[in-house]
C-alpha positions, 0 to 999 in steps of 0.5 A, spaced: 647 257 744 646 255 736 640 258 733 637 258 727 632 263 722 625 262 723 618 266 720 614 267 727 608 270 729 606 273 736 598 273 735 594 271 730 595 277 723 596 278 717 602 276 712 606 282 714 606 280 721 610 274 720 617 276 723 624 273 720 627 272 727 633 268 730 631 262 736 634 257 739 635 251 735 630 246 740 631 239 743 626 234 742 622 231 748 621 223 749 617 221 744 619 226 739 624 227 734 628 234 731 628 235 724 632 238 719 628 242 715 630 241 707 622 244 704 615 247 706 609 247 702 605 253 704 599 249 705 592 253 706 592 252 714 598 256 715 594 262 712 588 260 716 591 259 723 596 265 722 589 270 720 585 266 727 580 262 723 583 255 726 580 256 734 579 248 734 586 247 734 587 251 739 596 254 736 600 256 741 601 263 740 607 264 738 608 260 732 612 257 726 608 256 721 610 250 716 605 245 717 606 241 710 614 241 711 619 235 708 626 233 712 631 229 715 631 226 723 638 229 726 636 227 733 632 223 737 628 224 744 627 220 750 624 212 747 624 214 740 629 209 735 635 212 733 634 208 727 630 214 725 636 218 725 638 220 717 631 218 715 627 222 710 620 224 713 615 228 712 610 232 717 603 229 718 600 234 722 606 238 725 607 246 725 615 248 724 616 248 718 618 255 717 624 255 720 630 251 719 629 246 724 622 242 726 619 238 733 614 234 731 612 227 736 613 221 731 606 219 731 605 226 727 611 223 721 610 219 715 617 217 712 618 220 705 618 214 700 624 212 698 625 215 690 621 221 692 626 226 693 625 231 699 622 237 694 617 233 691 615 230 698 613 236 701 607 237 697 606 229 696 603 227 701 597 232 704 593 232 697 595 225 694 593 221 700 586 225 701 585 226 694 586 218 694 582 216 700 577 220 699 575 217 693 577 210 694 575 210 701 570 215 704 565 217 698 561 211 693 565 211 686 563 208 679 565 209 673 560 214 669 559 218 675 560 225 675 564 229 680 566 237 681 571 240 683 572 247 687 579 250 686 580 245 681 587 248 680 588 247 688 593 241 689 588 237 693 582 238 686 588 236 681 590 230 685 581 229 686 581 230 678 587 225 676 584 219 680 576 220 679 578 219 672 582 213 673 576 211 676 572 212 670 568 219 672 568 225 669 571 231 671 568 239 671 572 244 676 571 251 678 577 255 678 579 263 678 581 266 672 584 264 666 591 263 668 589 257 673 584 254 667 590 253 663 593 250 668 589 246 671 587 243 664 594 240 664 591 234 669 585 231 665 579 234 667 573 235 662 571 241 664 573 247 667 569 253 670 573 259 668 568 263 675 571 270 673 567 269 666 561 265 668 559 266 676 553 263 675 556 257 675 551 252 677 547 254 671 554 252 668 554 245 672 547 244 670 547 245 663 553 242 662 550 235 665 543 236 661 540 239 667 542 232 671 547 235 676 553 231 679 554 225 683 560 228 687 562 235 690 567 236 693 569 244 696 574 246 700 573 252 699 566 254 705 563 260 705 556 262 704 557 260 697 557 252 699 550 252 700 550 253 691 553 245 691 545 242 693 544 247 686 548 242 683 548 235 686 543 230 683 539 225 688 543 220 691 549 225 690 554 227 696 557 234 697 563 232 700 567 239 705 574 239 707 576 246 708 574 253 709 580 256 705 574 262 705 575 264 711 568 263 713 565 256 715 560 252 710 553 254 710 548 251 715 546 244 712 538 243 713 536 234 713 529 238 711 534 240 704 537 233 704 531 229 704 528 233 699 534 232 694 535 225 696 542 226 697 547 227 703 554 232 706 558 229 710 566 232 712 572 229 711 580 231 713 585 226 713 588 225 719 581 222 722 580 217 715 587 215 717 585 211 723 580 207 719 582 206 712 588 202 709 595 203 713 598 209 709 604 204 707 599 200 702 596 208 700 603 210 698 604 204 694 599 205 690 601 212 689 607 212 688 607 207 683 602 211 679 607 217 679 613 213 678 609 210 671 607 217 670 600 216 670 599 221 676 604 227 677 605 232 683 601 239 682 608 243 684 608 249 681 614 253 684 620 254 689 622 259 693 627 262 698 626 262 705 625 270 705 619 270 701 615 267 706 611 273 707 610 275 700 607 268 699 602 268 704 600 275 701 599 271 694 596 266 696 591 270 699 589 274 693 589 268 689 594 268 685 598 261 687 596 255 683 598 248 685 602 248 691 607 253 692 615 250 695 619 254 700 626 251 700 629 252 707 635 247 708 634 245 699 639 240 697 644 240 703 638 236 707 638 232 702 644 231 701 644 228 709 638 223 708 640 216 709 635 212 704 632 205 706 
C-alpha cells in the first residue's frame, strides 16, 4: 500500500510529541477530494488543538495537524466534478495539512486565485479574508477613527494594520520585543508598543490618544490581560476577540461595564461571516488587486522544510515567530502539477 510522511499526534501534548510517521496514503469519500499538499502555514490553532485548548471543535484524536495548508486536487470523491482535478486550492477549515496528502470535503476548500502561487496562498487567504471582512464587513469604520491592534506583528493584525489604513484609520500595535517592532513597522502602523519596554501599555494607548482611548480593538490574544482593552476603548468603541493564542479564554465581560463605557464586545471567526457577507470570489478580487498593485503585501516571514514541524511549534510557543511561518511539504513539485484557469 503507497504511503506517505506525516507529523501526527496521538493525544493532546506538546511539540515534542508530534511523531514523524509513515501512513496510508487516504481515499476521499463522497463529497470530498485528496489534495496533494504542496505548502502549510503554521497557523495558531494547530498549536491550540495539539495542547487540548480546542474542545469545541472536538478533533479526533489522533490527528495531523496543518489546518492553513495550499495544494493541488489529485483525486475526487463519489459526486465531486473532475473538473476539480489539477485545481490549486487552499484549505478553509480542514486539519491534514502536515503530511503529504490531505482530505478535506469541497465545502471546507477555496480555490487559490489564479496568479497567486501556492506558496504564497498557504498563508493568503486565513489573515486576508479576516482582516478584510472584519473591517468592511463586521465593525463600523470611518475614517479619523483609531484602532489597536494585539500581536501587531501576527499575520491577521499586519493585514488589520494595511487595510484600516486605507480606510483613513489610524493604527497603534502591541508586539513583543524589539525584533517584532521592527518587523511590523514594514506595514504601516503609526504606533507600535514594544510591551517588553513598556507593560503598562493602556497608560501608552491613552496617552498616546490625548487620554481619548481608541474606537477599535482587536485581540487575539485572550487571557486575563483581555479585560485591559475597556482600559482603553473610548465611548462608542467595540473590542473585537478572535482568538486565545494565550491559551486561556478572554476575561468575562460584564453588560454593567459596557453600560458604564457606552461601548460593545463582540466575537468574530471567519467561517461564520462567510455565511452572511460578500461571496468570497468578490473578497479575493478585492484583495488580490491590492496585492497585485502592491499596495497590500503578504506577512510571509520564512519557509521551512517538513522536518522542522516540531521546532516550529516550539518557537511559536516562545514567541519567537512573526508573520507567518511556511512549511514546504510537496514545494514546487506540486506546483508544477496545478493546472490554472
Amino acid at each position: 500500500m503507497p504511503t506517505m510522511r506525516a507529523f501526527q499526534i496521538d493525544k493532546p501534548g506538546g511539540a515534542a510529541d508530534l511523531r514523524r510517521i509513515e501512513l496510508p496514503i487516504p481515499e476521499p469519500g463522497p463529497g470530498q477530494v485528496r489534495v496533494r499538499v504542496a505548502y502549510c502555514g503554521l497557523n495558531p490553532l494547530d498549536i491550540i488543538v495539539r495542547s487540548g485548548g480546542a474542545a469545541w471543535m472536538a478533533p479526533t484524536w489522533p490527528i495531523v495537524l496543518g489546518v492553513e495548508h495550499s495544494g493541488v486536487v489529485d483525486a475526487v470523491g463519489e459526486g465531486v466534478d473532475t473538473a476539480w482535478l489539477g485545481r490549486g486550492v487552499i484549505s478553509r477549515q480542514a486539519f491534514g495539512g502536515n503530511a503529504d496528502f490531505s482530505i478535506a470535503p469541497l465545502t471546507a476548500l477555496a480555490t487559490v486565485p489564479d496568479d497567486m502561487d501556492l506558496r504564497r496562498g498557504a498563508v493568503y487567504r486565513g489573515c486576508s479574508h479576516t482582516a478584510w471582512r472584519l473591517l468592511h464587513e463586521a465593525v463600523r469604520t470611518r475614517p479619523g477613527q483609531t484602532a489597536l491592534f494585539h500581536s501587531a506583528a501576527g499575520p491577521v493584525a499586519i493585514m488589520l494594520t494595511q487595510f484600516a489604513k486605507r480606510l483613513g484609520m489610524t493604527v497603534i500595535g502591541l508586539v513583543g520585543g524589539p525584533a517584532k517592532q521592527a518587523f511590523g513597522a514594514g506595514f504601516g502602523a503609526d504606533h507600535l508598543i514594544d510591551l517588553t519596554a513598556e507593560p503598562d501599555w493602556p497608560a501608552s494607548v491613552l496617552r498616546l490618544t490625548a487620554g481619548r482611548g481608541v474606537d477599535l480593538v482587536v485581540d487575539g490574544n485572550g487571557g486575563e490581560a483581555s479585560a485591559r482593552n475597556f482600559d482603553v476603548i473610548a465611548p462608542g468603541g467595540e473590542v473585537v476577540f478572535i482568538g486565545a493564542t494565550s491559551g486561556t479564554p478572554s476575561a468575562p465581560v460584564s453588560p454593567g461595564l459596557l453600560i458604564v463605557k457606552h461601548a460593545a464586545a463582540r466575537g468574530f471567526n471567519l467561517v461564520a461571516a462567510e455565511r452572511f457577507g460578500l461571496p468570497v470570489e468578490d473578497v479575493d478580487s478585492a484583495i488580490v488587486a491590492l496585492l497585485r498593485s502592491g499596495e497590500i503585501k503578504l506577512p510571509m516571514t520564512s519557509v521551512s522544510p517538513f522536518e522542522s514541524i516540531p521546532e516550529l511549534h516550539r518557537r511559536f510557543e516562545n514567541r519567537e515567530i512573526h508573520g507567518r511561518a511556511v512549511i514546504e511539504v510537496g514545494g514546487e513539485a506540486v506546483e508544477r502539477l496545478r493546472r490554472i484557469g
